[in-house]
C-alpha angles and dihedrals in degrees: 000000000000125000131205132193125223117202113229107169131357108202116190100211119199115196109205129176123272113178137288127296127226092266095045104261129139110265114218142209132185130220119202132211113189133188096045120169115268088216084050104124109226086239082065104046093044095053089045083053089056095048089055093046094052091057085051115099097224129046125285114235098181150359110219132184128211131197124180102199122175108223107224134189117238 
């Protein structure tokens, strides 16, 4: 039995320091960019992903991305 896969949503997510916690860890927070293109590479969104977190004011920690796909049977 084969199984396909249908994109729903592509998210670009961009973790980005937020502090410290109580035990000294770095505290994290995400920014999401919805609505990104399905033929997006991933060079392209990575580097789109830098160039965001440059204009941010604290560091960035990672660059995610997040794809909601339906499996289908075909």
């Amino acid at each position: 039995m084969a199984i396909s896969q249908n994109l729903l949503k592509r998210s670009l997510v961009i973790n980005v320091e937020d502090g410290i916690n109580a035990d000294g860890s770095t505290r994290t927070k995400s920014r999401t960019y919805s609505e990104i293109k399905e033929d997006s590479t991933v060079d392209n969104l990575f580097a789109a992903g830098n160039a965001l977190a440059s204009l941010m004011a604290t560091p960035m920690v990672s660059i995610m991305l997040s794809d909601r796909c339906e499996l289908l049977e075909a």
